[in-house]
C-alpha positions, 0 to 999 in steps of 0.5 A, spaced: 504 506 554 509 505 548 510 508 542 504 506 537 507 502 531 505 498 524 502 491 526 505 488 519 502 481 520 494 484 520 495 488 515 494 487 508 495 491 501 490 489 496 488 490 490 482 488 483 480 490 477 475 487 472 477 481 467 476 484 461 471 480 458 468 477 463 464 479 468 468 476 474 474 481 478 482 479 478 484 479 485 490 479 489 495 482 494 502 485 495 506 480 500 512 486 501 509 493 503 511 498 508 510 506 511 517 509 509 518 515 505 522 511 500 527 517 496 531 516 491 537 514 496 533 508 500 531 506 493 536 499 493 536 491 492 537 489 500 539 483 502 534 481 507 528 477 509 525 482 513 523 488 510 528 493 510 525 500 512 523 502 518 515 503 518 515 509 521 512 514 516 505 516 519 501 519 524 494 520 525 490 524 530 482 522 530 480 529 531 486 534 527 486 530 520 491 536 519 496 533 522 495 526 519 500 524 514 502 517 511 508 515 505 507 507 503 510 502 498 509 495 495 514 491 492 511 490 486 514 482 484 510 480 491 504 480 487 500 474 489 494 471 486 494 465 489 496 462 482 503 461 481 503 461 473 500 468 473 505 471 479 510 469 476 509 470 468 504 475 467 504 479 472 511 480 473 511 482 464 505 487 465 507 491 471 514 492 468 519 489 472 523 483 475 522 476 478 523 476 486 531 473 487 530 469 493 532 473 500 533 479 497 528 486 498 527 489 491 526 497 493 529 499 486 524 504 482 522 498 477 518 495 483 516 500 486 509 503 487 508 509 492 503 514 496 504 520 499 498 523 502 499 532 501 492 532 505 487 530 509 481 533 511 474 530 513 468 527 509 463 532 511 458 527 509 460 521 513 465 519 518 470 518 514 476 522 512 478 525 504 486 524 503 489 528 497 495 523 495 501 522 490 501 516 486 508 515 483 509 508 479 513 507 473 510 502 470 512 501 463 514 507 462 521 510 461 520 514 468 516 514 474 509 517 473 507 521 479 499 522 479 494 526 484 489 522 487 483 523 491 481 516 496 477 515 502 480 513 509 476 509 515 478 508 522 477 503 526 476 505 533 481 504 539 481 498 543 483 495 549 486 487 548 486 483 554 484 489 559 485 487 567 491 483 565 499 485 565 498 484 558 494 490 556 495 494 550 491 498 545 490 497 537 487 501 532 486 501 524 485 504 518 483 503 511 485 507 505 482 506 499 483 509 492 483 507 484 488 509 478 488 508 471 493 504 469 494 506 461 497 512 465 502 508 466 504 504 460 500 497 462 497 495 455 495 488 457 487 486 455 486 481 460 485 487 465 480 492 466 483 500 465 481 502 473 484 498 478 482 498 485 487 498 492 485 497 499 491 498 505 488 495 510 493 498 516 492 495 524 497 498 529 498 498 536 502 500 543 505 493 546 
């Protein structure tokens, strides 16, 4: 069996909130996002296509949640809506930070939002799990903001891909969901609600 990893391209980060005035949820995704514990040294413009980190920031073990950590990121220009008018203009304005810059990798602390869990501990009353993280972002502020937050993870069992074949191997996911307020952090827009919800929506494997 080799060693288990980040299966990127089934994973996502989501996030929504309520248009303010309107009964309908804005929505999108980060399309830059990756498990590192990304400290001030690692906090760079890279010239890359790819991401530049190594995605190897986790452990999870099912039945000793105690030794279950994770550190994630999102660029925060990725954000995609699927309407370019807002990906490009607004968005970019309100989270505080810049436009992409083709082949580039922006780390830097203006377009980053990072989590960090300190604990992890299982939901007495389901089959989930309570995990205490550390939410930095700067937003709109003149310095990072960093805030303890509380979320739920869910773990999708293991499985086995293409059993009885040469090509065998095992996937798992997880998914953890939090919420933030975004006033925390300097964001005065009206087109968009006070809390915002994340979805990471993480599936790993050992091919």
């Amino acid at each position: 069996v080799s060693e288990w990893k980040l299966d990127k391209h089934h994973c996502s980060v989501l996030w929504q909130t309520n248009y303010v005035g309107a009964a309908g949820l804005l929505t999108g995704r980060f399309n830059e996002f990756g498990m590192n514990d990304v400290t001030s040294p690692k906090m760079l413009n890279y010239i890359a296509i790819g991401q530049p980190l190594m995605d190897t920031s986790w452990a999870f073990y099912e039945n000793d949640p105690t030794k279950t950590y994770f550190n994630g990121y999102v660029e925060l220009n990725t954000s995609n809506t699927g309407e370019p008018g807002r990906d490009l203009g607004c968005s970019i304005s309100n989270f505080g930070t810049t436009a992409l810059v083709a082949g580039t990798q922006n780390l830097t602390v203006i377009n980053l939002a990072k989590i960090k869990s300190t604990k992890v501990e299982f939901d007495p009353l389901s089959a989930d799990y309570i995990v205490t993280l550390q939410f930095t972002w700067q937003g709109k502020l003149s310095a990072p903001l960093t805030q303890t937050l509380v979320g739920r993870l869910k773990y999708n069992n293991r499985a086995t891909i293409g059993a009885g074949t040469t090509s065998t191997y095992d996937v798992f996911g997880l998914q953890l969901s939090f919420q933030f307020n975004c006033r925390d952090f300097g964001i005065v827009s009206t087109s968009i609600y006070d809390k915002i919800e994340i979805d990471c929506n993480m599936n790993f494997n050992n091919k």
